[in-house]
C-alpha positions in Angstrom: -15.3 -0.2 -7.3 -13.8 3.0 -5.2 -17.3 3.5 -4.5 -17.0 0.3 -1.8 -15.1 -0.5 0.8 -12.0 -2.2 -1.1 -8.1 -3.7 -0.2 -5.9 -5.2 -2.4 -3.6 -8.2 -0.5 -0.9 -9.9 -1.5 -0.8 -14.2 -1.2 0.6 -13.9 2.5 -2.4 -11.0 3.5 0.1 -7.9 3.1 -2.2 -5.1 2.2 -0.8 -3.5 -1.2 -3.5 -1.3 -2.2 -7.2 -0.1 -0.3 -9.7 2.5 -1.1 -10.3 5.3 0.2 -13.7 3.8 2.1 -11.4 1.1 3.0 -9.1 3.2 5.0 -12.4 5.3 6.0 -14.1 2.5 7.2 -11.0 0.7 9.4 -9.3 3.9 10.3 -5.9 2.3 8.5 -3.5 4.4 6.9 -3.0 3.4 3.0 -0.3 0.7 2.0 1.9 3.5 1.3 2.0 4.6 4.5 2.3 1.7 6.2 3.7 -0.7 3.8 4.2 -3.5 7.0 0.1 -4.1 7.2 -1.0 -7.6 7.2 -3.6 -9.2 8.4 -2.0 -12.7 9.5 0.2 -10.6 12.0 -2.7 -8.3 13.5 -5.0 -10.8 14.2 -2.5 -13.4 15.1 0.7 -11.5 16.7 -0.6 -8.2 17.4 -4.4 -9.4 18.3 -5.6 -5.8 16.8 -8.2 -6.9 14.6 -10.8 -8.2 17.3 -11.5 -4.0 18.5 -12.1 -3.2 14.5 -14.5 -6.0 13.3 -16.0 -8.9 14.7 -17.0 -11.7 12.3 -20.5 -13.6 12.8 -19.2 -16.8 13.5 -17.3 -15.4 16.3 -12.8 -15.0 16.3 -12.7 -18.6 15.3 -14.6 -18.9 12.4 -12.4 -15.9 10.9 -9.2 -16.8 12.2 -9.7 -21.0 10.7 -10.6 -19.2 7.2 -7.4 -17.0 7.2 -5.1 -19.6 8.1 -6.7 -22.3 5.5 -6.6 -19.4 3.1 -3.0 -19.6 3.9 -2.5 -23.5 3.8 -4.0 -23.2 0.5 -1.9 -20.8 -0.5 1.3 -22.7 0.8 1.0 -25.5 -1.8 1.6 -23.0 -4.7 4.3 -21.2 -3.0 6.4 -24.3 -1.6 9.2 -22.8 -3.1 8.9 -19.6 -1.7 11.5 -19.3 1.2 10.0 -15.5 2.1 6.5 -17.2 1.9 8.0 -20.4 4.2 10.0 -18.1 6.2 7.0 -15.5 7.5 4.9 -18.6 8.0 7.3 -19.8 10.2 7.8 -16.5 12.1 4.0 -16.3 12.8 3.8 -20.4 14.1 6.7 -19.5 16.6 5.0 -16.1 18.0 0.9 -17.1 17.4 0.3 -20.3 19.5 -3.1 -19.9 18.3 -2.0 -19.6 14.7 0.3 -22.5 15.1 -2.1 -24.9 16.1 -4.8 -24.0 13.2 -1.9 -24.4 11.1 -0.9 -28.0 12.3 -4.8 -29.3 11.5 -3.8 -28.8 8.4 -6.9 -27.1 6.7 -7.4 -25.7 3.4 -9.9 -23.6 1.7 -10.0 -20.2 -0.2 -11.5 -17.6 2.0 -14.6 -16.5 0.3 -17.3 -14.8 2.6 -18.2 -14.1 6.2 -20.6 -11.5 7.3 -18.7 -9.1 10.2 -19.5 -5.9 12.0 -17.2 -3.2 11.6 -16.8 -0.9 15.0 -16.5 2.4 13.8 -15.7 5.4 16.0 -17.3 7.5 13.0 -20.6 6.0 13.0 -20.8 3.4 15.4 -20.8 -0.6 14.5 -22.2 -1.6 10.9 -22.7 -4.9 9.5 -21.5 -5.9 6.2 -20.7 -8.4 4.0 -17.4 -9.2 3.1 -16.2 -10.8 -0.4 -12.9 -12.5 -0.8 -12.1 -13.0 -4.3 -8.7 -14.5 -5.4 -7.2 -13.3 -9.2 -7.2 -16.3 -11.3 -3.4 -17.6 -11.8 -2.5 -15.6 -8.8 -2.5 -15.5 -5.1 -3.9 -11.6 -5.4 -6.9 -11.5 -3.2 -9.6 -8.9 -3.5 -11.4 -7.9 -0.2 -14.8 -6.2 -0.8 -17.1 -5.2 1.7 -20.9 -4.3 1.0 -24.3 -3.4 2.9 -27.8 -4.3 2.3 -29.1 -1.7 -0.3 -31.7 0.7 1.8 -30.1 -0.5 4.8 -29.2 1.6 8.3 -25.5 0.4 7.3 -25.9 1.4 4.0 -26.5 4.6 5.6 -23.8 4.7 7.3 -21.3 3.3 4.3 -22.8 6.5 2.7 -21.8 8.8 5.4 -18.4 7.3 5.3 -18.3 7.4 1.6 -18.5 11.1 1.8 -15.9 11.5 4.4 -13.4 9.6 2.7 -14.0 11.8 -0.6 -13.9 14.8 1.0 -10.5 13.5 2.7 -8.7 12.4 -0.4 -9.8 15.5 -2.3 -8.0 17.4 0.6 -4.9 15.4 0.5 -4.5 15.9 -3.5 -4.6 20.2 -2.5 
């Protein structure tokens, strides 16, 4: 699956692992070097995720699945005071993420379709896949485009990038 767009998150959304498309396609360094990504805190503290895709659906509709995502996850990890702690850190500094939290909400995050604004190649619409490892709270993101598509073109053109990139970095 290097050949897609692909990230690696731990239960509370810290990236631990992503592709080298993935980091192509969002302009993010690897979890290595920035081990302090997640995706709860830039779309809810840091409100950086709105200028890098844009879910169909609008904000909302991606922000309610996170945070159900994260309800969901809550029940498993009740005992988790680093898992209860960061929740609470995000409730007192996200109004917004406090309030989807008290309706109380929850779902596994499975798919949404979102545009990607690239400076590279412009925007491109894809689909993204959110598949959680059985017995775990691991979740796999995936992204994908229509096969013969202008943004499979453009996943292409990124593809080749990001290869010629890593094969740099391992000189």
């Amino acid at each position: 699956m290097s050949d897609l767009p692909l990230a690696v998150f731990a239960a509370d959304w810290t990236l631990l692992h992503s592709t080298p498309l993935w980091r192509a396609l969002f302009g993010a360094p690897s979890a290595l070097g920035d081990p302090s990504q997640n995706l709860i805190v830039q779309t809810f503290v840091e409100n950086s995720i709105a200028d890098i895709a844009t879910a169909h659906g609008g904000p909302d509709a991606f922000e309610r699945a996170l945070v159900a995502d994260l309800r969901r996850t809550a029940v498993t990890l009740s005992g988790d005071s680093r898992f209860q702690a960061f929740i609470a850190q995000v409730r007192g500094q996200s109004p917004r993420f406090a309030a989807l939290w008290d309706e109380g909400r929850a779902a596994a995050h499975r798919s949404l379709v979102k545009t990607v604004h690239s400076p590279l190649v412009g925007d491109i619409t894809l689909d993204c896949d959110v598949v959680t490892v059985p017995d775990s709270d691991i979740k796999l993101v995936v992204y994908s485009a229509r096969e013969r598509s202008t943004d499979a073109e453009k996943l292409d053109f990124l593809r080749v990038g990001a290869v010629s990139s890593q094969m740099q970095a391992g000189r």
